[in-house]
Each structure stands twice: as C-alpha cells, then as structure tokens.
N, C-alpha and C positions, 0 to 999 in steps of 0.2 A: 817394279817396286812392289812390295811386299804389302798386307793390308796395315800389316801392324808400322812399316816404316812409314805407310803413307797416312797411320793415324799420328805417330809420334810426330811428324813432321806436321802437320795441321797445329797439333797441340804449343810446339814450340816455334814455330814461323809461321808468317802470314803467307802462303802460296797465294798464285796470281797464274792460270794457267786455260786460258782463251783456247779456242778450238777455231783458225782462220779458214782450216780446210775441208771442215764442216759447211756443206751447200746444199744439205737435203730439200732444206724450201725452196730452192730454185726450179722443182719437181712441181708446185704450183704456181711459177709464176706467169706471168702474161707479156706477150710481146703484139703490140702494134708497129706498123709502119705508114709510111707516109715517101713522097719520093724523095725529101730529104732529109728523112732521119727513121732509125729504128731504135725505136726503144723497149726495153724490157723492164718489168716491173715483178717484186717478189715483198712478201710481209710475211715477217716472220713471227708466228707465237709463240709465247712464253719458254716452253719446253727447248726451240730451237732459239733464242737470244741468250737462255742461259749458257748454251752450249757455248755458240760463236764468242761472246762475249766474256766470259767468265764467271758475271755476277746476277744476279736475279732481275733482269731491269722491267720486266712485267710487272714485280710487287712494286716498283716506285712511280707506276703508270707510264713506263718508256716502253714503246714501239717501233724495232728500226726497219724502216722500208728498205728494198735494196734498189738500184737504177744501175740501168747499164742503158747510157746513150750513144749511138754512133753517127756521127753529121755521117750524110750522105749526099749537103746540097753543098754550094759551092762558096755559101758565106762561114764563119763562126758563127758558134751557137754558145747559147748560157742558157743553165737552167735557174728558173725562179724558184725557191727551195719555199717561200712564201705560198706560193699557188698549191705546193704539197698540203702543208699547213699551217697555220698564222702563226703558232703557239708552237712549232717546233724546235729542239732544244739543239746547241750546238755540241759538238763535239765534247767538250772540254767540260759543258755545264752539264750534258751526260754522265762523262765520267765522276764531278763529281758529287755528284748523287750518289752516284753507287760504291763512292771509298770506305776501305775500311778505318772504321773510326776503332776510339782507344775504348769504348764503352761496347762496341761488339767483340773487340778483340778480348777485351777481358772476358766477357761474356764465354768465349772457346776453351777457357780455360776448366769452368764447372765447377760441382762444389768442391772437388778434388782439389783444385786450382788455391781455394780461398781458403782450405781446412791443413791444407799441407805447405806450411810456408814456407819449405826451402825452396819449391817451384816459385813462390813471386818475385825469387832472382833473375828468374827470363822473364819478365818483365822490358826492360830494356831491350834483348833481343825479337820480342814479339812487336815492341812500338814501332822498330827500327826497320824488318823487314813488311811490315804495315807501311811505313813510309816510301820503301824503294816497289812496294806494289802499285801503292793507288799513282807514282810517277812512272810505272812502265805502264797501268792503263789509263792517265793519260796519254801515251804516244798512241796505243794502241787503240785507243778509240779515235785520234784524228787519225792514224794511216788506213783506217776504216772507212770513213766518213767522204763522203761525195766532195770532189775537191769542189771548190766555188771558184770557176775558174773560165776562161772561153774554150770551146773546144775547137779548132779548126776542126775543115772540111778534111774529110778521109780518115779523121783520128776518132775515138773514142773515148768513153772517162765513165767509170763506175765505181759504187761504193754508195752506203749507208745514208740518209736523213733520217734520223729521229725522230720521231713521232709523238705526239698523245695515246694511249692506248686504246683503242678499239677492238671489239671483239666480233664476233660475226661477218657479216660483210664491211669491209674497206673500203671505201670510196678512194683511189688518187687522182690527182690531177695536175699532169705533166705538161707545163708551160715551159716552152724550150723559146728564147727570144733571140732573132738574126741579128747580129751587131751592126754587122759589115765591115769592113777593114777598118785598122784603126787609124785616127790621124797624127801625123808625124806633128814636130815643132813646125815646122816649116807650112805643112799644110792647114795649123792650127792659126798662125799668123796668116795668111791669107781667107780664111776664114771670117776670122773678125777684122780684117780691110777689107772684105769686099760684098759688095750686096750681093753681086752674080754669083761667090763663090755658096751663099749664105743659101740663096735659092736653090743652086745644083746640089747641095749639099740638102736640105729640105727635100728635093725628089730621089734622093740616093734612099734617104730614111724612107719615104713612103715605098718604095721599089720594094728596102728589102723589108720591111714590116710585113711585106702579102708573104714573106717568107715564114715567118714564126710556125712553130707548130705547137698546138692545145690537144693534146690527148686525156680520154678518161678514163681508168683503169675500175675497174670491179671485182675484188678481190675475195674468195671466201677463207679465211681465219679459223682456225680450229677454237672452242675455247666456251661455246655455247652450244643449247639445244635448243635452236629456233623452233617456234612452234610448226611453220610452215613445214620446217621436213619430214611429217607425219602427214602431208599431201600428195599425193600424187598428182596432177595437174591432168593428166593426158587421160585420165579415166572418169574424171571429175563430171563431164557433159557425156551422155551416151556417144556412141557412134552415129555416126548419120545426123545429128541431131546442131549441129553447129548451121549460125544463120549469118550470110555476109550480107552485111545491110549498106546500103546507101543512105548519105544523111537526111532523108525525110524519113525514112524506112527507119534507119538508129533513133533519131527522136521519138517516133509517134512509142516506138517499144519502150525507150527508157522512161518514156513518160507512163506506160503502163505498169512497171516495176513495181512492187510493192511499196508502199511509203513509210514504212516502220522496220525495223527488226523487228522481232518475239523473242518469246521462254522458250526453252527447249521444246512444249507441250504446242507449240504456234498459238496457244487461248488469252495473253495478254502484251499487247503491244509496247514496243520501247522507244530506242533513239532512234531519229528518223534516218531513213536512208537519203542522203543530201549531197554523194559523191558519184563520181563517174570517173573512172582512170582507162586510159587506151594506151594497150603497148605491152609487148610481150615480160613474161616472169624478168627475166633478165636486165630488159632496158626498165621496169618495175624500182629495180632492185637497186641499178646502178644511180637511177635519179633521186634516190630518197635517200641511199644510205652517207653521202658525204654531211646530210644535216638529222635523218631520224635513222632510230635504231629499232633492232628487231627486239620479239618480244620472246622469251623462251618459255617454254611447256613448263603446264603445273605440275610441281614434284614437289616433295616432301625437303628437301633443298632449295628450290627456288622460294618456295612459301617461307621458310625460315630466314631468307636474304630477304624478304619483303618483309616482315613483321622487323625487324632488323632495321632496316630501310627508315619504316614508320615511327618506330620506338623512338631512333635517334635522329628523326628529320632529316636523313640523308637521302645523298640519290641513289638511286639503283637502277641505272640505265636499260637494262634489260629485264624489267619486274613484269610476272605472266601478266597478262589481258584477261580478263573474266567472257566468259564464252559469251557472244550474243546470237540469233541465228536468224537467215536468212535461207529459203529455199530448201528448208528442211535440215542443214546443217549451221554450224558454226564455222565461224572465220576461217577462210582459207588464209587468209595473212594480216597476222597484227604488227602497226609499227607502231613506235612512241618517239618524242622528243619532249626529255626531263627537262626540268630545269632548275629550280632550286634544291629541291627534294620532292621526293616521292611522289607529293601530297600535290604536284604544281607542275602538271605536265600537259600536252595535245596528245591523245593517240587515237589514233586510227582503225578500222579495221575493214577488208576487204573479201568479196565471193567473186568468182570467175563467174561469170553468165555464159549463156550458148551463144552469145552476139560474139561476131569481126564485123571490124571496119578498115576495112584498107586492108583486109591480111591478116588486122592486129585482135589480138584479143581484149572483150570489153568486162571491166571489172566496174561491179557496183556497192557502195560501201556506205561508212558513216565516222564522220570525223567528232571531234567535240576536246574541250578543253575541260582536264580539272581544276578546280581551283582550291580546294580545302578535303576535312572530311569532315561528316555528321552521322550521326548518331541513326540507326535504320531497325525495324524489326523484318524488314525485308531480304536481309543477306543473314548467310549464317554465322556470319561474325559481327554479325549488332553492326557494321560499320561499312561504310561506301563512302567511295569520293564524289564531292560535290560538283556537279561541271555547272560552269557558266549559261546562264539559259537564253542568252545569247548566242545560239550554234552557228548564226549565218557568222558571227566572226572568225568563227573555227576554220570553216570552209573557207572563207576568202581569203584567211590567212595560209593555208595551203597555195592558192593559187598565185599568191603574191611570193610565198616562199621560193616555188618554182621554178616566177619567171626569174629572181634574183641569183639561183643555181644555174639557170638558160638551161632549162632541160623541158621546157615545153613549148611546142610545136604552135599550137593552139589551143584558144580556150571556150567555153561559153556557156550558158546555162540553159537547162532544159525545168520542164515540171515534173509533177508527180509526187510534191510530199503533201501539199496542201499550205495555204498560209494559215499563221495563226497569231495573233497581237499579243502582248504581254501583257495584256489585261486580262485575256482571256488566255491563256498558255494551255498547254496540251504538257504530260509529264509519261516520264521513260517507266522503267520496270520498278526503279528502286525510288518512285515520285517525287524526281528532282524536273520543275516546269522546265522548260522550254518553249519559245516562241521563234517563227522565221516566217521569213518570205516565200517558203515552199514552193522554192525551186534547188535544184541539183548542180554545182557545178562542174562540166565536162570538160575534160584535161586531157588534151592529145601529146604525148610525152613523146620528146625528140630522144633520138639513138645516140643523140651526141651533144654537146654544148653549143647552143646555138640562140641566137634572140629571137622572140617568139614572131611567129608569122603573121597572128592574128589573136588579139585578146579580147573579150566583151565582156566589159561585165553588167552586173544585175543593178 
C-alpha cells in the first residue's frame, strides 16, 4: 500500500492493525526453572506494546508482561495473576482504555476535516469503522492475554497480564499454585459425608501445596536513564583492595564508617550514614524494585519533568537525587519510593565499600523521608525538601518494608552515627535537624523470597 493510500485510508476509516508476530522483547526476557515448571518472563516497553498491540498503551500507563508457563510436575498448576500485580487490568478493561473514541476520531480528520464540509459526510463511516475496531481489539486483546485457566502436567499456556507501568527495573513475581486433581460430584458428596474423606483430603492439600512454585523475575525496561548506569561497579574498589569480613570483623569496620555524608568539598557534614545493605547489584535491584524506583541522571529534561512534577503536586516516580558524597564520590545508587507527589517521598542512597561478607558485597548508605518543601538560601534554587527529623523511622521503615517483600535474609543494627535527642538535633547540609539513636540498620537481602531467618531490632 502506497503512502498516499495508506494516508487516505487513516483519514476516512479507523484502521486497527496489531502486529501478533512481532516478539523482539522476548530477546530480553528471563527464564527460570524449578523441577516442576519452567517459566519465562518478557516486559515489554512502550515502543514494542505499540507495535504488538496496535495502540499506544504506555501513554494510558498499560504494561503487558508476557509468561510462557510449562507444568513439568505431575499435578495442574494456575497462575495467580494477583501476585504479578494487585492493580492489574483485564483483558477487556485494557482494551478499553485504549478505543478509539468519536472525539479522537474526529480529531484525524484536522482542520481540513472541519473547513471542508463535504468531508463531514464520512462522518458516519469513520464512527462505524471505529466501532468494528475497538470490537476486533477487544477479541484481540483477550486472544492475547494469559488464559486464567489450570494448566495440566505436560501442557503449557502463554500470553499477556497487563500491568501498571513501570519503567527501569520490573520486579515480577510468578506464583504458580498446585491444585491437584479436581473432585468429581461423587468424590464431592463423600467429601462432605465423611470426616476421613475430609482429613485425606486436608493431607492431599498439604502434599501438594510443597508443590507450588514462587519465582522472582528482575527485569530491565528500556525507557529511563538510571543514574547507576554511569557506574561501573567492578573499578569502583581498587584491586587487591576488597576485605571478606567475618561478623565481628564486619561490625567493628561498619561501625568505623564515617557517620555523615558531605559536600562535594568533604568540609561540611550532612544526613547521616544509618544504612547497611548486603548482597550483590543484582539481588540489590531485584529486592527493591517491586516497591522503590530508580532515580534517573540530572539532565536538562529530567529537571524540567521535576519542576513539572513540583509546580503541579504531581508524582514523578523517577525525579534525579541531588548528589550527596561519601568516600570521596557521590551515590553510586539512588532509589525513591513517591507517594503522593513529588514533595512526599523515602529515598535512599547507596556507595559500595571494599567489605564482603559471605562473598557478598557490603553497601553503606542513608535513607530519610520527605515530607514538604521550604524555603533555603542553601540550594541554588532557594528550595529543598524537608525531611522528617525523625530518620530512625526512615530506616526501620525500610526494614520492615523488606521483611513484608521476604527479601531479607537477616537483620540488625550496628553503630557509628552517634546519638542525638531532639532537643538537641544535629542538621544535614541544607539545616533541616535531625535526631536518632545512632545506630545503622544491617540488612542481609535474600536472593529469593523467603521469611527472614533472624530479625533484631533497635
């Protein structure tokens, strides 16, 4: 088709024209296994949903994950499309989001459209084939769409859950649950006649419940420019210079750590260093990002989607971090988690140290919550957010966040900030006080979802 047929045709019909054989994102996706199921996982951004799809579903904040499950045990399996995400939309309530309505369709037509009145005669045929679209994608978005369904043993079943959108790293999390066979009428009426059948049937559930499989996917999303990717990790600590510590050996250091971040100059001290995270970039990445988000590098762009952000009390889930430094640099990794806007957020920030423990690498940081902004002649834009000067809440709100993700291992607290009462508060760079118990919470992050082995707190 010709550029010109295929403008004419836009202009006088509503085309509807999906791409199902479109599968480039399947180039990043991820496959675990387990011995009785393999599953594969793939998220698609923006660029590749318009394609597969047809219509824009990144601008309406739709994300479709892909799954490809295959039982390989010997009960049925179902997946919980919940455990992906609470807030995920169905097939149909997808689609219609994204229909075309009779105020975009006119909109195609342009000024041409409204100046030239013998065209508002296809009017009727622009409604009409608008209507026989958004009903072929309705079908096309459920024959997409992950059937909700049991899968017996041997078989397989793939396709789509919709999503919230997220950008940078994905968190999923594949809860695949063993049924076990189903019960007839017959086995249903013995069932409720009988106590013994009630009990055998009570040890059939606990047999195959050890069956279930909980997988965690960690996905990276094209769509942002995290600031971490201007890290190298592996050059970060000279050579030779890395220390595996044993826990009396890990404490006595992290408690020698510096207790503050700085200015870039190191000559005036800030928010206190009052974190500890164990566990390599990756399982990092995996345990944070189903609840905080990354923060992306300051640009000339990103600063405009934050004043943006501020002007109109929105969120902006991925607004830069303002540098803090520790060990002579700035944050090797900021995350945040917004929450109403901008102005009302936790974030974090993180340096790799020369410590292992266990193999793993030990990162030392500082959390803190905003709560507002004020008025400063300390930043160069007269303005800073105010955090909470309560920071021990910050920290133990992480810790609790954690254990409710099951992504830590174990916990506990060490020193080295110093205490200080709220009568007497100590204050960061841009003199918002703070007071805590000056101590540091230590966070041993599990590789996988798991209940914590050993938690202490302060």
């Amino acid at each position: 088709m010709s550029h010109t047929q295929s403008l004419l045709r836009r202009l006088f019909t509503t085309p509807y024209r999906p791409q199902p054989l479109m599968r480039s994102f399947l180039s990043r996706g991820q496959t675990q296994e387990v011995s009785s199921a393999r599953v594969t996982v793939a998220v698609l951004d923006a660029a590749e949903s318009d394609q597969v799809f047809g219509v824009p579903l990144a601008r309406r904040g739709i994300q479709p994950v892909f799954l490809r499950v295959e039982n390989r045990g010997t009960v049925p399996l179902r997946l919980h499309r919940v455990s992906i995400n609470p807030n995920y939309f169905t097939a149909l309530e997808a689609a219609a989001v994204n229909h075309f309505s009779i105020i975009k369709r006119l909109s195609a037509f342009g000024l041409v459209g409204w100046l030239v009145l013998p065209l508002l005669a296809l009017l009727p045929l622009k409604l009409l084939t608008a209507h026989w679209a958004n009903l072929k994608m309705d079908d096309y978005f459920r024959s997409q769409a992950f059937r909700l369904r049991m899968i017996p043993p041997g078989e397989s079943s793939e396709g789509f859950v919709f999503t919230p959108l997220d950008a940078g790293t994905k968190s999923v999390h594949v809860y695949l649950h063993a049924t076990g066979d189903s019960l007839d009428k017959q086995a249903a009426r013995k069932f409720e006649a009988s106590r013994a059948t009630v009990a055998a049937h009570s040890e059939q559930l606990t047999t195959t419940s050890q069956a279930d499989v909980s997988l965690t996917f960690s996905i990276a999303v094209p769509g942002i420019s995290a600031d971490y990717l201007r890290k190298d990790f592996a050059t970060i600590n000279a050579p030779g210079s890395l220390v595996n510590c044993d826990v009396p050996t890990l404490v006595q250091r992290l408690t020698e750590m510096p207790a503050t971040t700085t200015n870039r100059a190191g000559t005036r001290h800030g928010d206190p260093v009052n974190l500890v995270v164990i566990g390599e970039f990756a399982t990092l990445l995996s345990a944070m990002s189903a609840r905080w988000d990354e923060s992306e590098t300051i640009t000339l762009a990103t600063c405009w989607k934050t004043a943006k952000a501020f002007l109109l009390g929105s969120q902006y889930r991925y607004s830069p971090v303002s540098p803090l430094y520790l060990f002579g640099r700035s944050q090797d990794v900021a995350l945040q988690r917004s929450r109403r806007s901008i102005n009302e957020r936790l974030h974090l920030r993180l340096w790799l140290t020369p410590l292992t423990f266990q193999g793993q690498s030990v990162w030392v940081g500082q959390i803190s919550r905003d709560i507002g902004v004020r008025f400063t002649t300390k930043a160069w834009n007269l303005t800073t957010h105010r955090i909470d000067s309560d920071i021990d809440e910050s920290r133990d709100y992480l810790v609790e966040d954690l254990i409710e993700a099951e992504r830590i291992e174990a916990s506990g607290y060490v020193g080295g900030v110093g205490d200080c009462d709220a009568s007497a508060p100590r204050h960061n760079l841009t003199g918002d006080p703070y007071f805590t118990d000056g101590k540091r919470a230590a966070i041993l992050l599990s590789t996988s979802r798991t209940p914590p082995r050993f938690v202490a707190w302060a």
